[in-house]
Every structure is written in C-alpha cells, then in structure tokens.
C-alpha positions as semicolon CSV with decimal commas, in nm:
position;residue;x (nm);y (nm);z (nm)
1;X;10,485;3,460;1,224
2;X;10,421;3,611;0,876
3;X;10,053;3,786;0,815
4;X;9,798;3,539;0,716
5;X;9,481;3,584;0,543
6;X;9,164;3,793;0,761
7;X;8,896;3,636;0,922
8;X;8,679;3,910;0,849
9;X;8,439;3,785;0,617
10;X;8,081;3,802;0,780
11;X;7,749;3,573;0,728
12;X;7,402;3,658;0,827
13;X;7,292;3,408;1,090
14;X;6,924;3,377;1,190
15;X;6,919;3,228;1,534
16;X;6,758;3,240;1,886
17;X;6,981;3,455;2,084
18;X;7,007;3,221;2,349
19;X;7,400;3,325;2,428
20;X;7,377;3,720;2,363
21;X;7,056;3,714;2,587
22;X;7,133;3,474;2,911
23;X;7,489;3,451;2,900
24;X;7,613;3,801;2,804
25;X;7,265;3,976;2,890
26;X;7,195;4,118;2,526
27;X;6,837;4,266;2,449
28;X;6,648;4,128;2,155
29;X;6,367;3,859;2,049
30;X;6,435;3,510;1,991
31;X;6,471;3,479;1,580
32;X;6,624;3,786;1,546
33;X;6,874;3,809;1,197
34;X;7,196;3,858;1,399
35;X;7,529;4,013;1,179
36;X;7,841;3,848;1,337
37;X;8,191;3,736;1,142
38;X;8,219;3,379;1,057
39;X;8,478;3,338;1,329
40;X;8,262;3,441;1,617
41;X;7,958;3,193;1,444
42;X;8,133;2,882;1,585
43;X;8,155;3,030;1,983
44;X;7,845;3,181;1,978
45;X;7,631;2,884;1,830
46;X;7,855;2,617;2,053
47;X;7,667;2,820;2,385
48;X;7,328;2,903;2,223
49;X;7,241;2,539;2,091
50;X;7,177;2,670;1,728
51;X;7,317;2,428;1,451
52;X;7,492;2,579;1,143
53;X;7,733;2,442;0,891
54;X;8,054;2,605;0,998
55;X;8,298;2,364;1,220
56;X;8,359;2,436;1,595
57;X;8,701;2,584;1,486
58;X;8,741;2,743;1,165
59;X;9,093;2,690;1,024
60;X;9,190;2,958;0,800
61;X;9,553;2,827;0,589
62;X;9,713;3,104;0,445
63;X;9,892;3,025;0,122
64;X;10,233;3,099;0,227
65;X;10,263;2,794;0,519
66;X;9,990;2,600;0,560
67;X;10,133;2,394;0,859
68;X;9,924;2,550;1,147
69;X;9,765;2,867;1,177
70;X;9,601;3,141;1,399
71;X;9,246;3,115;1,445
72;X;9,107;3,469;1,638
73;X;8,777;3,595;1,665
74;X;8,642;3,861;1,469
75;X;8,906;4,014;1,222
76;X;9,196;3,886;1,411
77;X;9,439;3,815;1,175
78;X;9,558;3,433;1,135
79;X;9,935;3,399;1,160
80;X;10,137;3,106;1,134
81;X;10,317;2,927;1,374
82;X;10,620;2,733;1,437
83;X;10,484;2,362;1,445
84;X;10,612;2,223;1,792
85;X;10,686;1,840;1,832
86;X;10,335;1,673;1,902
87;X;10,433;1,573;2,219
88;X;10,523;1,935;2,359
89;X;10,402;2,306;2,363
90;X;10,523;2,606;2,508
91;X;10,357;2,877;2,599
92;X;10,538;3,178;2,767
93;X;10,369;3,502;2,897
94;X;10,536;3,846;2,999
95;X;10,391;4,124;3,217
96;X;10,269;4,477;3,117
97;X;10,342;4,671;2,804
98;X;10,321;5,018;2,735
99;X;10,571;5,192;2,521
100;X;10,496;5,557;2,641
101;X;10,719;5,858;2,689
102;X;11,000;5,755;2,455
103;X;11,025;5,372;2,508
104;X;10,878;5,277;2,160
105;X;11,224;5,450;1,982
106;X;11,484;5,263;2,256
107;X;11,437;4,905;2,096
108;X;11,214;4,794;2,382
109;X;11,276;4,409;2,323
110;X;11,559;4,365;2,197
111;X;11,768;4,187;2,461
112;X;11,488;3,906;2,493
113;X;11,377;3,900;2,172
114;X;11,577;3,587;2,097
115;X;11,418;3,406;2,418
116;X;11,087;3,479;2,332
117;X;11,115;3,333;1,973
118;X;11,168;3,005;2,216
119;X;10,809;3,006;2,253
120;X;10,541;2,856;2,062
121;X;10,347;3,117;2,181
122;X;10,387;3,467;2,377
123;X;10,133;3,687;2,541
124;X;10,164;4,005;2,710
125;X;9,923;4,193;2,846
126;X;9,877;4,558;2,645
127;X;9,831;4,800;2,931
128;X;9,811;5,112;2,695
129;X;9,620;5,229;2,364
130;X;9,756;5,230;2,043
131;X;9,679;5,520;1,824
132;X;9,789;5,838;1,676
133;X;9,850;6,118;1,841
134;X;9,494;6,323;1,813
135;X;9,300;5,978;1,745
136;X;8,988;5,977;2,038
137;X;8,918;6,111;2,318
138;X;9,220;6,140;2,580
139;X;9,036;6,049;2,926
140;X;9,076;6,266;3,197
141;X;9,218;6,033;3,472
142;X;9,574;6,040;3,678
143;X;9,747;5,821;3,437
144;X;9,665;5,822;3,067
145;X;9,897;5,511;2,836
146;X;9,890;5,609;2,395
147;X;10,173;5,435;2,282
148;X;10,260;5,524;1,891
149;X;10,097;5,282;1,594
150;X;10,443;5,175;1,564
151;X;10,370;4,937;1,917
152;X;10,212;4,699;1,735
153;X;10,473;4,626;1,487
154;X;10,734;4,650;1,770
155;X;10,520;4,350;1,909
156;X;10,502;4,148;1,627
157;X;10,868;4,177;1,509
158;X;10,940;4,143;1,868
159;X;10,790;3,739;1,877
160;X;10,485;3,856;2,063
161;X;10,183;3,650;1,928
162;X;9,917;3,817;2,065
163;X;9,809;4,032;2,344
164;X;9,545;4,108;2,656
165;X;9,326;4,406;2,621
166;X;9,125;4,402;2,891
167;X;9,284;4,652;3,117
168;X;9,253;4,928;3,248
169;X;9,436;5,157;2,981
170;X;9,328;5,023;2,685
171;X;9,058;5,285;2,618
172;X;9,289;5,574;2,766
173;X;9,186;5,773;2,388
174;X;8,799;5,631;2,408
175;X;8,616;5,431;2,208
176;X;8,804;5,569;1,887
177;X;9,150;5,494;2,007
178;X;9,001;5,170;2,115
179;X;8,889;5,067;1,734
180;X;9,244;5,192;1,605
181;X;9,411;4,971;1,870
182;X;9,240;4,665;1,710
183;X;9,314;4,803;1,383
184;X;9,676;4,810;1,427
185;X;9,702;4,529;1,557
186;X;9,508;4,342;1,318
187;X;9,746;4,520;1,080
188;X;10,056;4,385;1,229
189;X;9,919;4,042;1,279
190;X;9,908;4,041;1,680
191;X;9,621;3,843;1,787
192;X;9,397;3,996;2,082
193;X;9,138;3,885;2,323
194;X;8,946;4,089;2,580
195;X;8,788;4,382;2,364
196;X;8,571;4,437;2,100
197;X;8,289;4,652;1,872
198;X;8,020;4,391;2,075
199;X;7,987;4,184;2,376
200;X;8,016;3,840;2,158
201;X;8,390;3,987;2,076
202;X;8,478;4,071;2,342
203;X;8,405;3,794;2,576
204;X;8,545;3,563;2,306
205;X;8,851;3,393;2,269
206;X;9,098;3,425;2,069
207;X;9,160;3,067;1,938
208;X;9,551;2,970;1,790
209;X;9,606;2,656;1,686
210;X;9,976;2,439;1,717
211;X;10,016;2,189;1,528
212;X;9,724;1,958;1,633
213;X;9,637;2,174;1,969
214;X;9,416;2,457;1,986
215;X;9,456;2,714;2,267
216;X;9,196;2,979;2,350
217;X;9,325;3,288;2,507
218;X;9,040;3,458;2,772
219;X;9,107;3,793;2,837
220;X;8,902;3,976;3,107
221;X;8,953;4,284;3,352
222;X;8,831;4,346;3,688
223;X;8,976;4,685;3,703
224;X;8,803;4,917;3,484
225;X;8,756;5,310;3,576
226;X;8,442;5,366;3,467
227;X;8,142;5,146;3,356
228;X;8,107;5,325;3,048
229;X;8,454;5,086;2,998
230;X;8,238;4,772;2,964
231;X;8,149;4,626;2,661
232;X;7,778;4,641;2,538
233;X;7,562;4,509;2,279
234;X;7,576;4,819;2,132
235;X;7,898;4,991;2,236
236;X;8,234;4,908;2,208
237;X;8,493;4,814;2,504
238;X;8,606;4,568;2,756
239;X;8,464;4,242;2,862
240;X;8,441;4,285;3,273
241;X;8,484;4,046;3,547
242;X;8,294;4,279;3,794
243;X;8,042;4,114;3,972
244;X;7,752;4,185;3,767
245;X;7,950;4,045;3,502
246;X;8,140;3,667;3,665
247;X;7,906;3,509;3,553
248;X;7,953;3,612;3,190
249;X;8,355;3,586;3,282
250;X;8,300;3,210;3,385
251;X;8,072;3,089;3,083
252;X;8,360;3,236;2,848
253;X;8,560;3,030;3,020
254;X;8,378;2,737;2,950
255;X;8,272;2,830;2,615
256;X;8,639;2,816;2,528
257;X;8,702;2,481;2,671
258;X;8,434;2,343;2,454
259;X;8,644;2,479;2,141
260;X;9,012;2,415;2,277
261;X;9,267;2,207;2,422
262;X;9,405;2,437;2,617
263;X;9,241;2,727;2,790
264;X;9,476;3,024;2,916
265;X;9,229;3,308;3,118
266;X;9,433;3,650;3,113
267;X;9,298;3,833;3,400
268;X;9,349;4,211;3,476
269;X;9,293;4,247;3,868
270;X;9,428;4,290;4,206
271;X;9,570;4,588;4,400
272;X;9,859;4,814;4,225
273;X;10,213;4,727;4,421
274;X;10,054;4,472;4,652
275;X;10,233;4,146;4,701
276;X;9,950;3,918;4,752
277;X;9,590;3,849;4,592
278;X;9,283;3,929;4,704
279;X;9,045;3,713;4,870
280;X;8,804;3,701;4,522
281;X;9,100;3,673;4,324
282;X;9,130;3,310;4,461
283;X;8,788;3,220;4,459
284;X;8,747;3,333;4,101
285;X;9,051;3,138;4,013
286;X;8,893;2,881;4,129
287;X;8,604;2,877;3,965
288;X;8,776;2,932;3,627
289;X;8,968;2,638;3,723
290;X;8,658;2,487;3,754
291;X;8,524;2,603;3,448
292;X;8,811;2,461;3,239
293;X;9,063;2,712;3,262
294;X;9,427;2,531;3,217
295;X;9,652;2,847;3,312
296;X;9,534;3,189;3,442
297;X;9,749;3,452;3,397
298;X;9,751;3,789;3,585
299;X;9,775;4,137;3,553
300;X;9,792;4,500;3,705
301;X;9,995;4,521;4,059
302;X;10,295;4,590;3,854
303;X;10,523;4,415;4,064
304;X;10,500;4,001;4,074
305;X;10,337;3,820;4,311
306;X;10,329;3,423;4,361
307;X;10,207;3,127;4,212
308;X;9,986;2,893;4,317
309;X;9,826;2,549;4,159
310;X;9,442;2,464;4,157
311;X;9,412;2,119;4,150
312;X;9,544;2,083;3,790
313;X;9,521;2,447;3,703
314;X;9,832;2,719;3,685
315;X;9,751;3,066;3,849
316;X;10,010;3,337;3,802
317;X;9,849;3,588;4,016
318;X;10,062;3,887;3,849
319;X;10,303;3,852;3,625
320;X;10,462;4,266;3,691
321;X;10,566;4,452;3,448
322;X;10,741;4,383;3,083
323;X;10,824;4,681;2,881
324;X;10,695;4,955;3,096
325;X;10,838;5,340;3,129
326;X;10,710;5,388;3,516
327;X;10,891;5,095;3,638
328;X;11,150;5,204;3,800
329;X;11,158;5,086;4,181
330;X;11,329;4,812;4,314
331;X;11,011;4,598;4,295
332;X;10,841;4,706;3,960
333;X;11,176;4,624;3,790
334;X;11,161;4,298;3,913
335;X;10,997;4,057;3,648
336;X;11,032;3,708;3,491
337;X;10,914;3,516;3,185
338;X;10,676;3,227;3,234
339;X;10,701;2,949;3,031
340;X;10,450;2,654;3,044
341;X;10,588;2,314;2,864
342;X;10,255;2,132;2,780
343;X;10,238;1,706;2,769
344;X;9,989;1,462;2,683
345;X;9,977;1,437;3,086
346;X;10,118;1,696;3,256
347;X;10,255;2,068;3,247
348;X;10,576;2,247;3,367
349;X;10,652;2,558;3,482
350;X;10,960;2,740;3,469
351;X;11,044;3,126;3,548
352;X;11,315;3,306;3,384
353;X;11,408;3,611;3,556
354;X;11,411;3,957;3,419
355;X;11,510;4,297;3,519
356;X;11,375;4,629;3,375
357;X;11,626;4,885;3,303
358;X;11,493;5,245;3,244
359;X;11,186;5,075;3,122
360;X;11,317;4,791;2,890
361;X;11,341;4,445;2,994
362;X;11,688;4,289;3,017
363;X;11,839;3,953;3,136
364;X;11,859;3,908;3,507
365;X;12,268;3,930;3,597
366;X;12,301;3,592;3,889
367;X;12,217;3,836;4,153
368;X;11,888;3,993;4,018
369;X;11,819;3,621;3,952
370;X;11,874;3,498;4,316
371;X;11,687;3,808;4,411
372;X;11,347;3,786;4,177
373;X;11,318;3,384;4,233
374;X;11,349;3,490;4,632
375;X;11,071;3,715;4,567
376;X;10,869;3,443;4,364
377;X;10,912;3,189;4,646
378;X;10,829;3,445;4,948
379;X;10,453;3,534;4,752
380;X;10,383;3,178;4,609
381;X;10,143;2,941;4,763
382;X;10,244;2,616;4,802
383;X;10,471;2,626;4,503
384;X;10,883;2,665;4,506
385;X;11,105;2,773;4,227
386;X;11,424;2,620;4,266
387;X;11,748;2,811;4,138
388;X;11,688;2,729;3,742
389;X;11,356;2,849;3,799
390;X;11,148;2,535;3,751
391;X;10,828;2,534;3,983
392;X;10,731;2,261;4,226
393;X;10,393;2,211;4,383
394;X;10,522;2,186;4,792
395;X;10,454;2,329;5,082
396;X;10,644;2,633;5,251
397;X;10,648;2,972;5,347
398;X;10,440;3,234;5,185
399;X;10,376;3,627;5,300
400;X;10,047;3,533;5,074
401;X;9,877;3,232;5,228
C-alpha cells in the first residue's frame, strides 16, 4: 500500500451549481466559476447534469504498480492495492480508533496486523484528531481525543486503508487540527471520507478501486456537539446526517452508486453503551439501502451491537471499539473484525472476534470468542453467527427487535 501520486491538481469549472445549491444547499448564482480538484469534478458534475471531459472515475496509476489504484476525493492520496481474484473482494472494517494517553507508543496493532493485511481493504472509523500538540483550538467539552501525527503512520503501516471522519472527535483541536488531520493523513497515504475544507468534500466519497471494482466509502455523522461541527460552503468540518441534513446524507449515497460498484455508508450514530439502535437508525438504513448503499457500517456506542440485512443490504449497527484507551469494561472490550467476501451474486459475512486489552486489540482466546459471538447473536436482527463466525440471514432471538 505504497504512496501513490496526489490528486490534488485543481481545474476551474464554470457550471450551474445545480448540486452545491439543491443537494448540499450552497449559496451562489447559476454560472458561477466554481474552484474544485479534478477528483471532486467527476461527483459533482455526475449530480448537477453539467458535461465536462473528465471520466466518471478518474484513475490516477502511480509509476511504481500500476495494477489498481486509490481513487479519493480531493487530495486523498492514491495508494495501491493488492489485486484480488476477479471473482472475489474483501472488505473488512474495525471499530473506533483513538491512540490517546499513551496508546500510540504500545504498538497498538500489532497482534492483528497480520489479519488485517487479509483484506483487500480496511476501514476504521478515526474517533480522534490528529495533530500536534498546540495545533488548534482544544474544545472545551467532557472528553477531548488528539492523538500524536505519528497515528496516521501507525495506520498505514498497520494495513489500514483508509478511515471515517465524521465523528464526533474529529474536530476535538477545531478547524486547525481538523486541516492537519487531513494533512497527515494525506501524508501517510490513508484515504478518508466524511470531512473536508467544503461541503462537496465532505459529502463525497472516497472512491478505491480493486482490480476492476470500484468501492465508494460514505462517511457521515449524526452525532456532532455543536453545529458549528457541520461542514459549510465556506467553513470547514463534517458532513451531518441530522435532519436538516438526510437529505444531503441520502443523495451522497446515491451519488456514489452512480460512480461505484460497491457502496459502503460509514455512519457515526446511536446512543454511547446502548445495545440496540434507534428507531431512525433503521429507517435511515433503510433508505440508504434504498439509495444504493451495499454495506453500512456503524459507529459510536462503543460496545457492538447486532446485525441486521435490508433486503440485499449489510447493516452493522456498531461495530465497538478497535484501538481505544477508555475501553476497558467488560463490554467495550468486546469487539470483532468484519469481513465482507464480495461475488458476482452474492456477499458473505463473517465476524472474527477480538478483545481489547488495556486499550489494544488482541485475538479473542476460545472463551472471549464464545462470549463476543453470544453477544453478536443476542443484538442481531434476524441474522446468526454460527461458531466460525459466518453470518446467516434467519430468524431468532434478539434483545434488539
């Protein structure tokens, strides 16, 4: 997953703002000379109806392995991938990551860094900024998450492909720390999704393509401390899934199945330690689902909770904590690895179990296994891991129905 080449060049695009102005609500008059980077052109045209010369999905081939690449929005850097046989992908997700009070110097990954290089793919979601100390403003909240530059590298040597910023932690050091998150982690060549300098970044996907598939990565937050949190036209920060803002959630959605094969919606929501969803967390996974959305992945309880299908449609409603310094009871140490193996027709899920010791994530002994897969089967909806972990659609008990 060596550094490829930026994506950062810009053009000047003159356009009707069709998508900035209906879809994300931005100000301006129609014909306006809009600045955006070449990556972003393809997304935003695609939902405005404006016509350009740049294809739907820009491939940028760095010179060292041209095989597949990393295509990201704004200055996301493109990284290479492993090219998986045609006829399968993986893609494997972890919970929360925050490498606070110590836990970036105690090798945070390193007893599953060999199983996530089994992926074609990993995602975590980045519950923390990334910044020096100093860098920003620190907020003045109950729990404020910097985690050293040195995260991002941990990530990237670590397997981790890319990560979900929209979260409510991700601007603990402001708008500043913020911009030096995405700087590092352009740096280290971790792709993001979720947050940006302007709403258009934000809401847009990151887009990696495998092989011949392209997967867009969603990221979106519906727990955000403050408004001043949510992206603007003119301000940097998170892309929201408030109310005011589903619709613009939903229409990202779909603006990333018109660019990808596979759509993956990373979702920051829910109630901290609860073991089921919320009533609107299943009625916006459905209408992601409905929007195009192949897996939704979930965030922010800290602890898991189940899994249910939609139709075709995966929905981990939290996936707990990964590498995380807080976790430390007997149900915020519980945690698994998802892993989704993608066919022509059909997709598999299996969960490998994980607990968290003093923070770092380490491989379940049979006992923690029996004991997380229990707690995966009492929260799911209609779905049943059996004891290697693979997932079954079928009916049964659930605290969660």
């Amino acid at each position: 997953m060596a550094p490829g080449t930026s994506a950062s060049d810009s053009l000047v695009l003159t356009c009707r703002l069709m998508f900035l102005r209906q879809t994300l609500g931005s100000e301006g008059p129609a014909g306006q000379t809009v600045v955006m980077p070449r990556s972003l052109i393809a997304f935003v045209l695609l939902l405005a109806g404006c016509s350009s010369g740049v294809s739907a999905v820009e491939v940028l081939v760095p010179p060292t392995a041209p095989t597949t690449t990393t295509v990201v929005a704004d200055s996301r850097p493109s990284t290479t991938i492993g090219t998986p046989p045609l006829a399968s992908l993986t893609l494997a997700f972890g919970g929360d990551v925050s490498l606070t009070h110590g836990l970036a110097n105690a090798d945070p990954f390193a007893d599953i860094t060999g199983l996530i290089s089994e992926a074609d793919l990993f995602w975590v979601n980045l519950e923390t900024a990334v910044a020096e100390e100093g860098v920003g403003t620190t907020l003045d909240k109950e729990y404020v998450f910097i985690s050293p530059p040195v995260t991002a590298e941990l990530l990237a040597a670590a397997g981790v492909d890319g990560v979900a910023l929209a979260n409510n932690h991700a601007m603990d050091a402001g708008i500043d720390g913020l911009e030096r998150t995405l700087d590092l982690l352009g740096s280290a060549g971790v792709a993001h999704a979720g947050a940006g300098r302007t709403r258009a970044e934000a809401y847009a996907p990151a887009l990696v393509r495998v092989g011949s598939v392209t997967v867009a990565v969603v990221s979106v937050s519906r727990v955000l401390p403050s408004d001043s949190w949510t992206v603007t036209e003119n301000r940097p920060g998170l892309a929201s899934a408030y109310q005011p803002f589903v619709d613009d959630a939903v229409a990202a959605v779909s603006g990333a199945a018109q660019l990808a094969d596979l759509v993956v919606v990373m979702v920051h929501w829910g109630m901290e330690r609860s073991e089921c969803p919320e009533a609107y967390q299943r009625e916006l996974a459905v209408r992601w689902a409905g929007a195009g959305a192949d897996l939704i992945i979930g965030s922010h309880p800290h602890v898991l909770q189940g899994v249910e299908r939609i139709d075709d449609t995966w929905v981990i409603y939290s996936t707990g904590n990964l590498a995380f310094p807080s976790a430390y009871s007997e149900d915020t140490t519980q945690t698994a690895l998802f892993w989704f193996t993608i066919t022509d027709d059909d997709s598999e899920l299996h969960a490998t179990p994980v607990r968290i010791v003093e923070g770092r994530p380490t491989m379940a002994s049979d006992a923690d296994r029996a004991t997380i897969l229990g707690t995966l089967n009492g929260r799911s909806i209609d779905v049943i891991f059996d004891s290697a972990g693979m997932a079954t659609v079928a009916g049964g008990d659930s605290a969660c129905r």
